[in-house]
mmCIF file as Biopython writes it, N, C-alpha, C and O atoms, coordinates in Angstrom:
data_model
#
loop_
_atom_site.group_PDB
_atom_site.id
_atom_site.type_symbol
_atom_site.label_atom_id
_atom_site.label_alt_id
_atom_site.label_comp_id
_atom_site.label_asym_id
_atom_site.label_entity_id
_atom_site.label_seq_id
_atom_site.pdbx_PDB_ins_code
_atom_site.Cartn_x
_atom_site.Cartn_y
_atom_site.Cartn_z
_atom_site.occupancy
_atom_site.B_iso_or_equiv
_atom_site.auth_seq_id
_atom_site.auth_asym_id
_atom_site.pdbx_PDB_model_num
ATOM 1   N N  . UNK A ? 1  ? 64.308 -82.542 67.137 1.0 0.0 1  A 1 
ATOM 2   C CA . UNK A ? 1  ? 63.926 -81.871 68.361 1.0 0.0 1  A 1 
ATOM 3   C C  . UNK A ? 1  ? 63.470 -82.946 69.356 1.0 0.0 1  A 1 
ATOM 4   O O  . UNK A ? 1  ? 62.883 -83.907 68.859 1.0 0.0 1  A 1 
ATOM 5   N N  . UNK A ? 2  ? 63.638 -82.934 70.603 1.0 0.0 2  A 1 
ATOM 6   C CA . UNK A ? 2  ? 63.773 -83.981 71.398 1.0 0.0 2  A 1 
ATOM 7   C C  . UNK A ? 2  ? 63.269 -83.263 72.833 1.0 0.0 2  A 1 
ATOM 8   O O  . UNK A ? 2  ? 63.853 -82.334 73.390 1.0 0.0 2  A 1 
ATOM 9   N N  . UNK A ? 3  ? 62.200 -83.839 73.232 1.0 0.0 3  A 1 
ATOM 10  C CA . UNK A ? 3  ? 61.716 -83.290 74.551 1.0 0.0 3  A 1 
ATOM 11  C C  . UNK A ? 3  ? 62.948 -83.819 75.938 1.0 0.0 3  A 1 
ATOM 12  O O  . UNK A ? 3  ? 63.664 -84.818 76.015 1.0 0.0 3  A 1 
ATOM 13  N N  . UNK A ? 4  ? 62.796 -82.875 76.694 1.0 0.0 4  A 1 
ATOM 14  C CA . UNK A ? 4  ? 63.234 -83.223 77.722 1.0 0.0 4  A 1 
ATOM 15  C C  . UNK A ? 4  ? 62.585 -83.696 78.896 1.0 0.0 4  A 1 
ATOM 16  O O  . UNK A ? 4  ? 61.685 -82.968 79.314 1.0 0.0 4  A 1 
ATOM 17  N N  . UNK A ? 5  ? 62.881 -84.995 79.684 1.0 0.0 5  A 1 
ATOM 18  C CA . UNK A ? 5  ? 62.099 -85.349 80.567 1.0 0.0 5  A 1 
ATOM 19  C C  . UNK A ? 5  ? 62.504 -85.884 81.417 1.0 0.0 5  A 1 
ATOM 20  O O  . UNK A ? 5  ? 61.972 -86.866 81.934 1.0 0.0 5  A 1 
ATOM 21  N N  . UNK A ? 6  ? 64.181 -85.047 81.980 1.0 0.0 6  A 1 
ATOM 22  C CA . UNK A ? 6  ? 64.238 -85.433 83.423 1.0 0.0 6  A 1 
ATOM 23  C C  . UNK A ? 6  ? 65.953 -84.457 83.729 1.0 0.0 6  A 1 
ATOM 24  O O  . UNK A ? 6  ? 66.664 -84.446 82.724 1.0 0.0 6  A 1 
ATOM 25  N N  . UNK A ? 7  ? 66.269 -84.066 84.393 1.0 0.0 7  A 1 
ATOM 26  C CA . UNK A ? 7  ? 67.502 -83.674 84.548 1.0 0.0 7  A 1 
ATOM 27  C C  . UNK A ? 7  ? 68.327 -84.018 85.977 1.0 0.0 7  A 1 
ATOM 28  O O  . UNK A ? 7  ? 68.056 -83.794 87.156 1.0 0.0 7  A 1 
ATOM 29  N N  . UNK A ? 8  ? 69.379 -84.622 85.355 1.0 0.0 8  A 1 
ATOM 30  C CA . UNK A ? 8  ? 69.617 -85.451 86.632 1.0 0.0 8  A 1 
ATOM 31  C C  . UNK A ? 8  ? 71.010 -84.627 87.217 1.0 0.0 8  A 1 
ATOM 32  O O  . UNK A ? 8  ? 71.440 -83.695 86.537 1.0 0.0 8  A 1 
ATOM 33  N N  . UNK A ? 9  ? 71.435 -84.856 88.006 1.0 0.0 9  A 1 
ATOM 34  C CA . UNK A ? 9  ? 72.742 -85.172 88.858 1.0 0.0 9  A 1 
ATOM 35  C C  . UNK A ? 9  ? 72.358 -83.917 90.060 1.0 0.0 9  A 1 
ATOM 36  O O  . UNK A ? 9  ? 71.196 -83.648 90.362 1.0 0.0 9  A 1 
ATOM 37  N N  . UNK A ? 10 ? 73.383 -83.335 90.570 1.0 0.0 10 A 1 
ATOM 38  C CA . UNK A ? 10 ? 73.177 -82.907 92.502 1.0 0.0 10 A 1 
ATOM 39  C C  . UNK A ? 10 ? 72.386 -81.721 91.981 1.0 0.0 10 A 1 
ATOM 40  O O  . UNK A ? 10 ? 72.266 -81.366 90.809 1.0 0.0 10 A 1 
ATOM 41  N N  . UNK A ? 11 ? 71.777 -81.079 93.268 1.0 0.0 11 A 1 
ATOM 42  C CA . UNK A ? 11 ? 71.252 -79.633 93.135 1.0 0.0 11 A 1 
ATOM 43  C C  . UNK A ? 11 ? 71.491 -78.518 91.946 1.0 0.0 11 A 1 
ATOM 44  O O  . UNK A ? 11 ? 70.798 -78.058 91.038 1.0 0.0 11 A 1 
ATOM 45  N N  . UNK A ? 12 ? 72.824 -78.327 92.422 1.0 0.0 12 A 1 
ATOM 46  C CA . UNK A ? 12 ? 73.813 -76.659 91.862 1.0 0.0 12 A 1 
ATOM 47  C C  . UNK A ? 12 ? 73.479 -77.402 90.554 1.0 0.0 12 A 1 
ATOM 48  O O  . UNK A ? 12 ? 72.788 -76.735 89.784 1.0 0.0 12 A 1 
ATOM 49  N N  . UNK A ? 13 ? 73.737 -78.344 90.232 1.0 0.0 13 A 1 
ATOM 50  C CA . UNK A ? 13 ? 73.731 -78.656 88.470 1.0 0.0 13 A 1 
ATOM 51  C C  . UNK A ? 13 ? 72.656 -78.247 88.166 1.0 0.0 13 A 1 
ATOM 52  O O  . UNK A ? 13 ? 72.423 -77.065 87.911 1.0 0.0 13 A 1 
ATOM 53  N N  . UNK A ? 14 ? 72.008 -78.969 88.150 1.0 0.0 14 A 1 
ATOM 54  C CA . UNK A ? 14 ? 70.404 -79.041 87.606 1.0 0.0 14 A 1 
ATOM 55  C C  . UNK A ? 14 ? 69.818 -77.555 88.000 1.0 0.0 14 A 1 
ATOM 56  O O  . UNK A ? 14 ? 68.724 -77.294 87.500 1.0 0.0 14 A 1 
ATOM 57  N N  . UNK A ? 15 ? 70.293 -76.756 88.665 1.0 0.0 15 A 1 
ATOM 58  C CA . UNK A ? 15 ? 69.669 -75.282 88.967 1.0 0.0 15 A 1 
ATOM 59  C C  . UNK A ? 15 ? 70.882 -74.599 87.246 1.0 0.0 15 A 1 
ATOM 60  O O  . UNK A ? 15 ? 70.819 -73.793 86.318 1.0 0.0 15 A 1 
ATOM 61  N N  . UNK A ? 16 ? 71.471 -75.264 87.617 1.0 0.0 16 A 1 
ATOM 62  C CA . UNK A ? 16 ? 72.720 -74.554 86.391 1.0 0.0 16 A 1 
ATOM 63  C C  . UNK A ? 16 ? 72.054 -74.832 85.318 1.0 0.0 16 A 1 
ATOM 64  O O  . UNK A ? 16 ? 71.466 -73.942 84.704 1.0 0.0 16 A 1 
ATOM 65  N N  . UNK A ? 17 ? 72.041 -75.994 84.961 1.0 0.0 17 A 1 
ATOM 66  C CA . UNK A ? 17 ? 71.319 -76.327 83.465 1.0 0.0 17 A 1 
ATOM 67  C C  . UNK A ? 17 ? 69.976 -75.589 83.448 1.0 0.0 17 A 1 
ATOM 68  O O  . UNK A ? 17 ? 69.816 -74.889 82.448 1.0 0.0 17 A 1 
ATOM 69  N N  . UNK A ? 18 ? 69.044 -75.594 84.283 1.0 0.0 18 A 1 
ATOM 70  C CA . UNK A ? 18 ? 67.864 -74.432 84.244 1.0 0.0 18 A 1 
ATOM 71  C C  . UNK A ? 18 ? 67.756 -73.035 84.084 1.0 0.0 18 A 1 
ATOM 72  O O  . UNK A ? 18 ? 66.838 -72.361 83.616 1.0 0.0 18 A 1 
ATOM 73  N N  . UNK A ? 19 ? 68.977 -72.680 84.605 1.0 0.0 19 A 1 
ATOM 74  C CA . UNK A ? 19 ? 69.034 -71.297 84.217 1.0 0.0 19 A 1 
ATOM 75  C C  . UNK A ? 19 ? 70.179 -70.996 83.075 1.0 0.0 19 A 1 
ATOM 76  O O  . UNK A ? 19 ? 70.981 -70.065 83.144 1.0 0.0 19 A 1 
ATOM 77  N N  . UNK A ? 20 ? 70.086 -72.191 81.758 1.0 0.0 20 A 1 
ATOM 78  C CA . UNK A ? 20 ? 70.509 -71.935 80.609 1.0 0.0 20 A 1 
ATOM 79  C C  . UNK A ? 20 ? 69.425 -72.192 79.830 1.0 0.0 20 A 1 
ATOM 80  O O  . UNK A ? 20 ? 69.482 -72.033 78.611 1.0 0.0 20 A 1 
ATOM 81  N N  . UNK A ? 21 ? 68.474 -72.558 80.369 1.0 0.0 21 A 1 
ATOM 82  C CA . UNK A ? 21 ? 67.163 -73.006 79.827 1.0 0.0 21 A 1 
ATOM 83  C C  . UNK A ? 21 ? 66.939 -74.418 79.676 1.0 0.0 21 A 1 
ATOM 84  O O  . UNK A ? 21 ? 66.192 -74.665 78.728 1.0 0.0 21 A 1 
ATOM 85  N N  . UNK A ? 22 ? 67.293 -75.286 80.224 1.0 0.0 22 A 1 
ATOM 86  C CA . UNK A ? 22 ? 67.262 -76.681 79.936 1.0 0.0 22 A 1 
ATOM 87  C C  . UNK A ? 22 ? 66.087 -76.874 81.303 1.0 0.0 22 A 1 
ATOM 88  O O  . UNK A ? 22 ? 66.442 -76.599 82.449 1.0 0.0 22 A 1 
ATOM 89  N N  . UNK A ? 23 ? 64.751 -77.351 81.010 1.0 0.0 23 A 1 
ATOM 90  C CA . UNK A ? 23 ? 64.040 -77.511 81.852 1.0 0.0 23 A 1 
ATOM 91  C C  . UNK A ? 23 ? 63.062 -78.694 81.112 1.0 0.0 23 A 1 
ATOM 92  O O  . UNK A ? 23 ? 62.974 -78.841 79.893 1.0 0.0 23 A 1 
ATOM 93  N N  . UNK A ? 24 ? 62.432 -79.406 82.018 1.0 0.0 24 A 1 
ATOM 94  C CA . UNK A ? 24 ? 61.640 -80.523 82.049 1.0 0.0 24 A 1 
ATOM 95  C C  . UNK A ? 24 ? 60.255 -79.954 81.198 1.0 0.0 24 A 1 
ATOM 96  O O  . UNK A ? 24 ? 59.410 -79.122 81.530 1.0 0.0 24 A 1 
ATOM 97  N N  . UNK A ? 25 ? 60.377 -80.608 80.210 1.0 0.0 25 A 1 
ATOM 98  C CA . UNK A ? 25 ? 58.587 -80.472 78.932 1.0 0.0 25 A 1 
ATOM 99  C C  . UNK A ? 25 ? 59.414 -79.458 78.144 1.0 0.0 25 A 1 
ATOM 100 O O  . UNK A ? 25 ? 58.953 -79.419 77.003 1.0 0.0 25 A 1 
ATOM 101 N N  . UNK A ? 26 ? 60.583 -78.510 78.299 1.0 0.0 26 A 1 
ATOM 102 C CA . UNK A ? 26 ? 61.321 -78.260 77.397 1.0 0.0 26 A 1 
ATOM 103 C C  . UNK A ? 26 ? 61.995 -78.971 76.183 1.0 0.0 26 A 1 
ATOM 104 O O  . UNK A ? 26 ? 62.494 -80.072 76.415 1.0 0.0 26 A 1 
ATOM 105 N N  . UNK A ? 27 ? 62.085 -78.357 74.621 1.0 0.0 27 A 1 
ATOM 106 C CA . UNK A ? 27 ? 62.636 -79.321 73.801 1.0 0.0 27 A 1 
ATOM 107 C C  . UNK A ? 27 ? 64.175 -78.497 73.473 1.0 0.0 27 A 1 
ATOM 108 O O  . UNK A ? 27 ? 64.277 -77.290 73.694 1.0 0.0 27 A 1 
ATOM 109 N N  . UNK A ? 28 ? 65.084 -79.142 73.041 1.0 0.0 28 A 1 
ATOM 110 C CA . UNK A ? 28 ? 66.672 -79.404 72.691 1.0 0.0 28 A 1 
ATOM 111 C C  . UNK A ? 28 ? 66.637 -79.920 71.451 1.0 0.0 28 A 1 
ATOM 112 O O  . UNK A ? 28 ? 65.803 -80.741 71.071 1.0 0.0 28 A 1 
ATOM 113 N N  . UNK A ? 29 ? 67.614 -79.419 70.727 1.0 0.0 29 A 1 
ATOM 114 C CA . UNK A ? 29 ? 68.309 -79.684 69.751 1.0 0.0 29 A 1 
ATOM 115 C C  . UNK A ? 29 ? 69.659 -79.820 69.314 1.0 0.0 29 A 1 
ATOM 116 O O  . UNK A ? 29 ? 70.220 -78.728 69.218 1.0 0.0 29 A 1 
ATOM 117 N N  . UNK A ? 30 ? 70.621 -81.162 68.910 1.0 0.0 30 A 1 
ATOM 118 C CA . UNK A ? 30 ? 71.484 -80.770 68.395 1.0 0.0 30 A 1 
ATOM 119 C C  . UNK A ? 30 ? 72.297 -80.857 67.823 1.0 0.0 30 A 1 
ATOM 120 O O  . UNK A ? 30 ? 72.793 -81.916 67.440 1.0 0.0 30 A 1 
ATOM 121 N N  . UNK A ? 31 ? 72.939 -79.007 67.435 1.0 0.0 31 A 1 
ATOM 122 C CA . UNK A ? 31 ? 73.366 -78.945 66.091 1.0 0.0 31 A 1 
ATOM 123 C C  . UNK A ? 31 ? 74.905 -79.665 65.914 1.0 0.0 31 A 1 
ATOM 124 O O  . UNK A ? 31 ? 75.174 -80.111 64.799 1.0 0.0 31 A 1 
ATOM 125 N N  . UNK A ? 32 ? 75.690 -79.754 66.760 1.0 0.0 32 A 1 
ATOM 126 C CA . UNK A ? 32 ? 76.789 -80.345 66.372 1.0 0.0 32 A 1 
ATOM 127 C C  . UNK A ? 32 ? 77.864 -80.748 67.738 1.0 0.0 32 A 1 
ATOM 128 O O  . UNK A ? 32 ? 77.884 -80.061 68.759 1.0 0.0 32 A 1 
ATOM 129 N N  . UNK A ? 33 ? 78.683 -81.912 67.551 1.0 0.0 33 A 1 
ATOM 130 C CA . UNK A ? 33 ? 79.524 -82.578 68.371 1.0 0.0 33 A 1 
ATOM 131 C C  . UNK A ? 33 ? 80.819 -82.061 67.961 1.0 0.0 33 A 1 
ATOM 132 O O  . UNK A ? 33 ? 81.094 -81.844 66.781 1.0 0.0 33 A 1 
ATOM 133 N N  . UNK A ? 34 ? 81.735 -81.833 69.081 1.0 0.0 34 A 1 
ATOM 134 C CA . UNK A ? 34 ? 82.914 -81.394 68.673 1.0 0.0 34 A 1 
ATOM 135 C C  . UNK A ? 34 ? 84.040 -82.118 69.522 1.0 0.0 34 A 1 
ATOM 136 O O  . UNK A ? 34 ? 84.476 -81.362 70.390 1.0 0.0 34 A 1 
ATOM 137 N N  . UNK A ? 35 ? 84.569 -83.235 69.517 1.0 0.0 35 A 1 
ATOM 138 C CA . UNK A ? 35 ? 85.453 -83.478 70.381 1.0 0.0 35 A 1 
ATOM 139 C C  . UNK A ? 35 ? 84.747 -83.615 72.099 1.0 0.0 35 A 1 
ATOM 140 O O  . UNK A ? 35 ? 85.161 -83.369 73.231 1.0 0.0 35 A 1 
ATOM 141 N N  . UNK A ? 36 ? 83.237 -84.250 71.384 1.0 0.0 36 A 1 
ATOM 142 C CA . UNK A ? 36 ? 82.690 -85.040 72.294 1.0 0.0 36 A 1 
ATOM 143 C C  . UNK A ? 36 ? 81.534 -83.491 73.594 1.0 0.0 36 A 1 
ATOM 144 O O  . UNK A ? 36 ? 80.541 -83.771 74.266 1.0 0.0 36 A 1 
ATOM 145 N N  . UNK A ? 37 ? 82.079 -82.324 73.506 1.0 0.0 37 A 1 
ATOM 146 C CA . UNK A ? 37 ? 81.443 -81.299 73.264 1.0 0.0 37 A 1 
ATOM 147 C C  . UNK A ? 37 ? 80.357 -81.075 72.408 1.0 0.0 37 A 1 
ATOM 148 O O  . UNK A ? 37 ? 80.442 -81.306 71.201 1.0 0.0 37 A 1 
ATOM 149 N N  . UNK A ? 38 ? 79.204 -80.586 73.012 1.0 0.0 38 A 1 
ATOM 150 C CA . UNK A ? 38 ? 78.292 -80.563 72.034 1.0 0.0 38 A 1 
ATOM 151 C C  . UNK A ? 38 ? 77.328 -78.764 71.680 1.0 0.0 38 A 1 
ATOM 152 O O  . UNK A ? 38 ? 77.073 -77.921 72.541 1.0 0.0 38 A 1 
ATOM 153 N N  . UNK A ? 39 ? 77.120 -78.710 70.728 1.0 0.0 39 A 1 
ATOM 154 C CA . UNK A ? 39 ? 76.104 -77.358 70.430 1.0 0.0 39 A 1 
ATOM 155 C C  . UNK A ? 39 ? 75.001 -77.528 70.218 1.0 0.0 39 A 1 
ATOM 156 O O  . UNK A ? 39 ? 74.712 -78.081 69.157 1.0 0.0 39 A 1 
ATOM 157 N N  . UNK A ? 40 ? 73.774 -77.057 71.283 1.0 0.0 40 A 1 
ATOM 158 C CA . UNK A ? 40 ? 72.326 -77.192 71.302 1.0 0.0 40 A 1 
ATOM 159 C C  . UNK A ? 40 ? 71.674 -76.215 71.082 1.0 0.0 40 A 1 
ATOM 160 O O  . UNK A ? 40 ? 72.081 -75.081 71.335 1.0 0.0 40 A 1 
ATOM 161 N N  . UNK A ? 41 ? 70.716 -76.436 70.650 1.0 0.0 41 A 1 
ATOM 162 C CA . UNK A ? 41 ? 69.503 -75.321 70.328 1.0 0.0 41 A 1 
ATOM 163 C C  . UNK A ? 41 ? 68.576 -75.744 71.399 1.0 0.0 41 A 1 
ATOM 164 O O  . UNK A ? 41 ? 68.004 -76.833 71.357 1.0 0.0 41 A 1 
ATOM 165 N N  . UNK A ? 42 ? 68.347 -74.472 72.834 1.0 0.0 42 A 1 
ATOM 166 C CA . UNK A ? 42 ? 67.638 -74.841 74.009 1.0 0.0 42 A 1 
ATOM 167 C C  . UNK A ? 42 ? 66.671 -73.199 73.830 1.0 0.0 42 A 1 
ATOM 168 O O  . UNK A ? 42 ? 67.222 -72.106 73.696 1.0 0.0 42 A 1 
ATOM 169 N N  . UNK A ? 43 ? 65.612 -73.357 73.863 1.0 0.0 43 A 1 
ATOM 170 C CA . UNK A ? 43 ? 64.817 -71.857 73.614 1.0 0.0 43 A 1 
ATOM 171 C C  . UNK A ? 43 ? 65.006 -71.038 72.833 1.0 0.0 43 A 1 
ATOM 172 O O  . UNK A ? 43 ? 64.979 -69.814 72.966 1.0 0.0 43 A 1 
ATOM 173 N N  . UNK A ? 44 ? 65.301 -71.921 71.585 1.0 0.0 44 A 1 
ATOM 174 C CA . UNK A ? 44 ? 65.754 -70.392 70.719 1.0 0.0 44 A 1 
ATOM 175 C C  . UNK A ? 44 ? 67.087 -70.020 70.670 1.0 0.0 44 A 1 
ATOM 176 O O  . UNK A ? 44 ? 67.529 -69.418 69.691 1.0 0.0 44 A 1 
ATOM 177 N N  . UNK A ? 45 ? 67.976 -70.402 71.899 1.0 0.0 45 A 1 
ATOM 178 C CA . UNK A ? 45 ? 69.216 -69.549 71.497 1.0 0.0 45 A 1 
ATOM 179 C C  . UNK A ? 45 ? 70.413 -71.328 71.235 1.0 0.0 45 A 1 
ATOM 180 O O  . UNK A ? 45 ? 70.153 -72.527 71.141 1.0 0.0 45 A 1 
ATOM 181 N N  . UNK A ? 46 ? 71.721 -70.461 71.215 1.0 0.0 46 A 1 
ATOM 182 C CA . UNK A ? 46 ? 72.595 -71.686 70.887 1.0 0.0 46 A 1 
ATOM 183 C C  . UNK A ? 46 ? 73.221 -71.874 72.436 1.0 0.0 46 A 1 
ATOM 184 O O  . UNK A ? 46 ? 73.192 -70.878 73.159 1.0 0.0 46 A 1 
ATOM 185 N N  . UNK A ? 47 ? 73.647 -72.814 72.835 1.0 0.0 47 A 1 
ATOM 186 C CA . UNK A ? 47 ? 74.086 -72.956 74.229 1.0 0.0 47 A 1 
ATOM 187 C C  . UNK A ? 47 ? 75.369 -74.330 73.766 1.0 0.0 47 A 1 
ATOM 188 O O  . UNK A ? 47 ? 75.188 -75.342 73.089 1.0 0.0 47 A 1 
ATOM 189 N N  . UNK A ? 48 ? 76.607 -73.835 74.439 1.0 0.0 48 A 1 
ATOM 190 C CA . UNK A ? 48 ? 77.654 -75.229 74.614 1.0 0.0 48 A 1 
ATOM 191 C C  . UNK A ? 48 ? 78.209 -75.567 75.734 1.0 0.0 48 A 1 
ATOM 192 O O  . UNK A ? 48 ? 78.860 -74.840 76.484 1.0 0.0 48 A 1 
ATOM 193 N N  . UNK A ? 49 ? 77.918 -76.833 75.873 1.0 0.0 49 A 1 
ATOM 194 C CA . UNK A ? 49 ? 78.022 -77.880 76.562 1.0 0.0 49 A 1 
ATOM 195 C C  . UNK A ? 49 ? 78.672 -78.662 76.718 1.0 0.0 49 A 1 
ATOM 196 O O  . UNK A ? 49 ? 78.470 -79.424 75.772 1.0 0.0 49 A 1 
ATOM 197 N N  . UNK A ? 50 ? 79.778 -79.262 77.636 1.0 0.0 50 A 1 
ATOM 198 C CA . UNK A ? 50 ? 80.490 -80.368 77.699 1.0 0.0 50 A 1 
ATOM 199 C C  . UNK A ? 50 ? 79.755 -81.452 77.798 1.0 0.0 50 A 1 
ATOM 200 O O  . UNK A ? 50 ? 78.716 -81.114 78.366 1.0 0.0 50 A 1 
ATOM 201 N N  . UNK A ? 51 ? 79.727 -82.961 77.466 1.0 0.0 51 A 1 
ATOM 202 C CA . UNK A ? 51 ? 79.665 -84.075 77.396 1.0 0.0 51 A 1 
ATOM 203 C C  . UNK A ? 51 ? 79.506 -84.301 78.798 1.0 0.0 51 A 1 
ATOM 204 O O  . UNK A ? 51 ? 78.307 -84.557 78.906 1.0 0.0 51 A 1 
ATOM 205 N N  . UNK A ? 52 ? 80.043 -84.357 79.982 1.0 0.0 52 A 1 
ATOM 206 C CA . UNK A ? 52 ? 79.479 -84.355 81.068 1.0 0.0 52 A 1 
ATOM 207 C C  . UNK A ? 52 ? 78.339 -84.063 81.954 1.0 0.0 52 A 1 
ATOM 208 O O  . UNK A ? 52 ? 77.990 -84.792 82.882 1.0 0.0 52 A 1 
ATOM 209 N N  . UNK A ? 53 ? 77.764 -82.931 81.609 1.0 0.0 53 A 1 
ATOM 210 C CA . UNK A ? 53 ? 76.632 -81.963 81.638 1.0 0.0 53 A 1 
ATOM 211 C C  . UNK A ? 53 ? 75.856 -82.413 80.762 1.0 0.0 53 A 1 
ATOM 212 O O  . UNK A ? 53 ? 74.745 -82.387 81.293 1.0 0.0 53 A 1 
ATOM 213 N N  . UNK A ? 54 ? 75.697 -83.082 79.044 1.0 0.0 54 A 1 
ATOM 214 C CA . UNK A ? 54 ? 75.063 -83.214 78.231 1.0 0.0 54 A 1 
ATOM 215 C C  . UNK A ? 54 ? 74.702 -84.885 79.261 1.0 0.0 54 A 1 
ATOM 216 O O  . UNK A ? 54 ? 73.642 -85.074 79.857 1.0 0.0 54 A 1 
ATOM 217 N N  . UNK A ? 55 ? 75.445 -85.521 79.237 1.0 0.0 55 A 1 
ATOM 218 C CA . UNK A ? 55 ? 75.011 -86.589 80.425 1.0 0.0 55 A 1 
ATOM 219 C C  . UNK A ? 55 ? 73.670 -86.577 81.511 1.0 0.0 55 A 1 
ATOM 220 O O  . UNK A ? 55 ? 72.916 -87.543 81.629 1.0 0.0 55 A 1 
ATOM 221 N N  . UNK A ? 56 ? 73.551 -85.515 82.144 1.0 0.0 56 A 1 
ATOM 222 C CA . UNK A ? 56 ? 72.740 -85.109 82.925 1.0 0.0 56 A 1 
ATOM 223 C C  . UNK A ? 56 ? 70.952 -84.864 82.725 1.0 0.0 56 A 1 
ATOM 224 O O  . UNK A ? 56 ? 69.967 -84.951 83.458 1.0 0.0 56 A 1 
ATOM 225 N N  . UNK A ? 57 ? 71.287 -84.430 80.946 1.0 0.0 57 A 1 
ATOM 226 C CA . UNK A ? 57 ? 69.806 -83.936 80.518 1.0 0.0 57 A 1 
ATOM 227 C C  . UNK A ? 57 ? 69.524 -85.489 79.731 1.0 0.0 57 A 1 
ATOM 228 O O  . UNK A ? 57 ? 70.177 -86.077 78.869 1.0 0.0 57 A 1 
ATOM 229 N N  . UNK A ? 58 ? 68.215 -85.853 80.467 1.0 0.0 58 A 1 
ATOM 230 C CA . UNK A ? 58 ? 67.618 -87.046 80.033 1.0 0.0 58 A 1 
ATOM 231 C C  . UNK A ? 58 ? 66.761 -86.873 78.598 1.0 0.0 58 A 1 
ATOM 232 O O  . UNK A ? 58 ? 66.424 -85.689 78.627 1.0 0.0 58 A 1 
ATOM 233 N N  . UNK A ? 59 ? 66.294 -87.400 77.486 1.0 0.0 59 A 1 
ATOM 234 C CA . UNK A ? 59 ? 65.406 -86.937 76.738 1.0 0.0 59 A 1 
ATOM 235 C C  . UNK A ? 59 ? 64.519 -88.297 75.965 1.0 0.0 59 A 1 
ATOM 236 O O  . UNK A ? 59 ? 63.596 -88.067 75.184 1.0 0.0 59 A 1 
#
């Protein structure tokens, strides 16, 4: 489990990643890489993510 402590790139993103639950003093987990795609555990639920976007969340 890995705190989060910064989320980077333009506006719309970082409002995007927040309203999947990825927010700053929030913790992430994760469960598996797929062809550089990844599956996180963000509040409890499962959330997937491209590698681009996973870029963005600092930890």
């Amino acid at each position: 489990m890995n705190q989060i402590r910064k989320i980077g790139g333009r506006e719309e993103t970082r409002r995007f990643l927040e309203s999947l639950g990825f927010v700053v003093g929030g913790y992430v987990t994760v469960i598996s890489v797929i062809n550089g795609n990844l599956i996180v555990n963000v509040k409890e639920s499962r959330v997937a993510i491209d590698r681009e976007l996973a870029d963005k969340i600092m930890v």
